[in-house]
Residue, then its C-alpha position, 0 to 999 in steps of 0.5 A: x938188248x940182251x942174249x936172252x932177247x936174240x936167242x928167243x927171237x931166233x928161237x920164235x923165227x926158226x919154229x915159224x919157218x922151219x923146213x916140215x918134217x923131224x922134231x926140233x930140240x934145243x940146249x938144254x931140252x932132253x928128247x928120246x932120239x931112238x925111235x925118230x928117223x929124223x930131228x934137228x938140233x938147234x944151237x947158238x954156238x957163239x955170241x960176243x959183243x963188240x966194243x961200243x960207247x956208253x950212248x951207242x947201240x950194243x952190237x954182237x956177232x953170233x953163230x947158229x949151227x943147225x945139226x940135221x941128222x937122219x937116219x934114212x938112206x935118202x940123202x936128198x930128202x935130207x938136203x931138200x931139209x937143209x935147202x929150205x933151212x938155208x932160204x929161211x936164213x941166208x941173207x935174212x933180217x929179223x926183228x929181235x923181240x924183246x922176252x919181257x914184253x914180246x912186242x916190243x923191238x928191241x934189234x935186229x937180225x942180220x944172216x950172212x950165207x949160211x955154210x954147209x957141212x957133212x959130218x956123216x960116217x959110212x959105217x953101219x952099227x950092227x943092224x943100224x944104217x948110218x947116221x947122216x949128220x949135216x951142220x948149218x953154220x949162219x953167222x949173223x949180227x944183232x944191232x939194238x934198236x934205241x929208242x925204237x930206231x935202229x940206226x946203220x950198223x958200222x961193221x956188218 
């Protein structure tokens, strides 16, 4: 299993059962904000490995943060957003894939509860509301699978 694997797993999984509504970005995709009212971006902001054998499965940590931003004054229409990101996530497994060859098994994904933030100012800009800013952090741990079989995890 390799970063590459979780990311386009997480990645495969989030546009499947991403709340409606707003686009999407992810790093490294360039997006003209200005005329959309509302967009998510998508981040993997950590992944490290954890010490293991040469025979045992790899296993690593990670975090995904997911920024909600809008520039309606409804914040609850943000929030239902952020409420159904957060039932797609928290205390979820997913199969990790892998890119190569996209049906096979590689891992596995397991979401912790997802913690929430508002990084949202009260000012206003001119004739320009104030931006909300959400973040959703998920930390989560991957476990490969060997030999197709994925054995229980030592520290979840």
């Amino acid at each position: 299993m390799k970063t590459e694997d979780i990311i386009y797993s997480l990645q495969k999984y989030w546009d499947s059962s991403s709340p409606e509504g707003g686009i999407v970005t992810y790093p490294g995709a360039e997006i003209d904000v200005s005329a959309q009212s509302e967009w998510i971006e998508f981040w993997v902001s950590q992944i490290h490995g954890f010490p293991h054998r040469r025979q045992s499965p790899e296993s690593f940590s990670f975090l995904v943060d997911l920024h909600f931003f809008s520039r309606t004054a409804n914040k609850r229409l943000v929030l239902s957003r952020i409420d159904a990101a957060r039932v797609a996530f928290q205390a979820t497994s997913i199969v990790v894939n892998s890119v190569e060859a996209p049906s096979t098994q590689v891992g596995q994904l397991r979401f912790r509860e997802p913690v929430i933030r508002d990084f949202t100012r009260n000012e206003t800009t001119g004739h320009q509301t104030a931006l909300q800013h959400f973040v959703m952090s998920i930390e989560a741990n991957a476990l490969e699978a060997l030999n197709g079989l994925l054995l229980a995890p030592h520290s979840l």
